[in-house]
C-alpha positions in Angstrom: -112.2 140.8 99.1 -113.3 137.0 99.1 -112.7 135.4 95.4 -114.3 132.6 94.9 -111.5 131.0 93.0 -108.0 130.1 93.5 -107.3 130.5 90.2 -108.6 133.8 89.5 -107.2 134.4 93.2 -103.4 133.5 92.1 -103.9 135.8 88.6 -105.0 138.7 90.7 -101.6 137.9 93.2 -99.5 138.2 89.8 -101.1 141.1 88.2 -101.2 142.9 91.5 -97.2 142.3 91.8 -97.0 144.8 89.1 -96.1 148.4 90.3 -98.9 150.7 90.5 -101.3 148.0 90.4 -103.7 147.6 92.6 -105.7 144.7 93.6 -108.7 145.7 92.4 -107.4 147.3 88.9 -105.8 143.7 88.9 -108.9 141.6 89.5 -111.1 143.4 86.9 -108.2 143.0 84.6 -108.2 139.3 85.6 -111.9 139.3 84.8 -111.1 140.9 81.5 -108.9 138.4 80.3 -111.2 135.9 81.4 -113.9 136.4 79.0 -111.5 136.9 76.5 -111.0 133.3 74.1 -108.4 130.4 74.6 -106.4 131.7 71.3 -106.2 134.9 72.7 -105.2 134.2 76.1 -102.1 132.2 74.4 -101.7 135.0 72.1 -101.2 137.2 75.3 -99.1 134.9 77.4 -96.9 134.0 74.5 -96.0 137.8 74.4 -94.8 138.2 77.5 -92.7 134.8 77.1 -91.5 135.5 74.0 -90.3 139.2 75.0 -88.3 137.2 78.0 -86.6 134.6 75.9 -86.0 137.3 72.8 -85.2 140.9 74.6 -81.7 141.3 75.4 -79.3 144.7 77.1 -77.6 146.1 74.2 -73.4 144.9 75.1 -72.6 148.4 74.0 -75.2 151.1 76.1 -77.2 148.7 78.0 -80.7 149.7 76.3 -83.1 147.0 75.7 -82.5 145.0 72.0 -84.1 141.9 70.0 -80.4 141.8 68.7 -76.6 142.3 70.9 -76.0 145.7 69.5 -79.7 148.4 69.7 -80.8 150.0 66.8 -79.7 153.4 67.9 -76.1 151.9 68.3 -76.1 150.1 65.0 -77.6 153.2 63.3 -74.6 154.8 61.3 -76.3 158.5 61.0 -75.8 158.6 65.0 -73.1 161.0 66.5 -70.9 158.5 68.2 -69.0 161.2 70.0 -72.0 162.0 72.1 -72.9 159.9 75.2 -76.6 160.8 76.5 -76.7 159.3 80.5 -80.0 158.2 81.0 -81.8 155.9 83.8 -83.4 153.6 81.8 -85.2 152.5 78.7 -88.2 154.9 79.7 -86.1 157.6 79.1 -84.3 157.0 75.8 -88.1 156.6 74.6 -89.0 160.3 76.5 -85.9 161.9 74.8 -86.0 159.7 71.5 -90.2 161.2 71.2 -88.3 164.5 70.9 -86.7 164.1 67.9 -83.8 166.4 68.2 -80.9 164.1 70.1 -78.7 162.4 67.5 -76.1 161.1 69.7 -76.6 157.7 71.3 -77.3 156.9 74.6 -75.9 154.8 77.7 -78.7 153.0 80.1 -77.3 152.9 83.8 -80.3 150.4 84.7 -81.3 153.2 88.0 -80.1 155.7 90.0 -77.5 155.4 93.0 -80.4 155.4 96.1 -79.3 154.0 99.0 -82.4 154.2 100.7 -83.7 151.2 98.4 -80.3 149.5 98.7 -79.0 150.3 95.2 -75.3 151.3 95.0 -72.7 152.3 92.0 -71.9 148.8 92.0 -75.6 148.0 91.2 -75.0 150.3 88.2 -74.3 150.5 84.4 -71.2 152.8 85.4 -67.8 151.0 84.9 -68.8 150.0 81.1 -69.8 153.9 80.8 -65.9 154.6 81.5 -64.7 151.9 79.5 -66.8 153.8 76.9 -65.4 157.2 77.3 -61.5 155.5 77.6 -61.6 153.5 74.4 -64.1 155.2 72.3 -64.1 159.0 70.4 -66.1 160.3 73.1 -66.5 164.5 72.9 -69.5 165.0 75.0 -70.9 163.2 77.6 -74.7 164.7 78.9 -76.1 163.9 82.0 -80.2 163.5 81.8 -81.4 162.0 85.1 -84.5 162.8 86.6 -83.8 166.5 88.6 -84.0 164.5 92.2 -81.6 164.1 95.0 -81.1 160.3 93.7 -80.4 161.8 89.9 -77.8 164.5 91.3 -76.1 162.1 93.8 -75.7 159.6 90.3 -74.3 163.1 88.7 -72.1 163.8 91.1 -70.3 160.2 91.7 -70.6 159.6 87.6 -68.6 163.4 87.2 -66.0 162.7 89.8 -65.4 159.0 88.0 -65.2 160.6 84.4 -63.5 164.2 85.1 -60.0 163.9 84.4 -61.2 162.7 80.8 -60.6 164.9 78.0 -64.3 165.4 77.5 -67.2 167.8 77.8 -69.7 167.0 80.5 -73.2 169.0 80.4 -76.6 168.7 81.8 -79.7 169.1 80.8 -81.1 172.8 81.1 -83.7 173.3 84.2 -86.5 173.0 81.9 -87.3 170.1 83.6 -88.6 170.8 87.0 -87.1 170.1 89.8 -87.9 166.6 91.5 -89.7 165.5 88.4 -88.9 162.6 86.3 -87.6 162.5 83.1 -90.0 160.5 81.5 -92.5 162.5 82.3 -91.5 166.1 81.1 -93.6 167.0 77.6 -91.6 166.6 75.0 -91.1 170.7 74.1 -89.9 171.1 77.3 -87.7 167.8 77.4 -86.2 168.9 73.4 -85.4 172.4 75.0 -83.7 171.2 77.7 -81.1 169.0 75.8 -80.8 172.0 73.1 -80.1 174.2 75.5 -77.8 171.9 77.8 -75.3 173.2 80.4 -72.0 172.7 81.7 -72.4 170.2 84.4 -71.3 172.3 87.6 -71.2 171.3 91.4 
């Protein structure tokens, strides 16, 4: 499609960049935002900016923070002892809509899938076993998406963490398998951590 405008053509480059974006979702949002007024178009652009310079990884689980340590962290009626694995800050907000997990959380930033080039090395792992070595860690649950990727992550994160003195579970099978996390509802999601299992081979 011919735009008659480099300017609107480089907005619709950027907002097409975005996953699951299309071009043409991104050209009527382009279109959108340009009837919108000046003010509010700085409004909107200030956002995003601000949310780069301000948003930081929390330096204890690697969730997403206006402030070093998150407020799930920093929140004193959290059980400590009880590590939730996650993928990233999608899922804390999938398990945290439940409203039945009080432990707190560690965000590995993805999933080990070497088909898209990402390795343990790419991952939030070593800081995970720094956790579990120097902190009262009892349980420690694994909730990544039921795919190959999640139960490869499982696997090498269990056989890094086994000879610990702690109690590593999963999450029950009432998420289907091959879905996402973030997308179970949250009954079934609530269940499924209630219910959790021994994490077995």
């Amino acid at each position: 499609m011919k735009i008659p405008s480099k300017y609107i053509e480089n907005a619709v480059d950027q907002i097409a960049s975005l996953p699951g974006i299309g071009r043409r979702t991104a050209l009527r949002l382009v279109l959108q935002l340009l009837n919108r007024s000046k003010e509010e178009i700085d409004d909107f652009s200030q956002a995003f900016q601000l949310m780069k310079e301000n948003v930081v990884k929390c330096s204890s689980c690697g969730n997403v923070s206006d402030f070093e340590v998150c407020s799930i962290c920093s929140n004193s009626n959290r059980d400590r002892s009880i590590i939730c694995v996650v993928e990233d800050i999608r899922d804390v907000l999938a398990i945290e809509a439940t409203e039945t997990y009080k432990g707190v959380y560690h965000v590995l930033g993805g999933i080990i899938s070497p088909m898209d080039g990402v390795g343990p090395s790419d991952l939030n792992i070593l800081s995970l076993i720094d956790r579990i070595e120097n902190e009262e860690v009892k349980e420690v649950i694994f909730a990544l998406s039921a795919t190959m990727e999640g139960d490869t992550t499982n696997f090498y994160i269990y056989r890094k963490i086994k000879d610990f003195e702690v109690i590593i579970s999963s999450l029950s099978r009432g998420v289907a398998i091959g879905s996402e996390l973030q997308y179970a509802d949250e009954i079934t999601l609530g269940r499924s951590i209630a219910n959790r299992q021994p994490f077995s081979l």
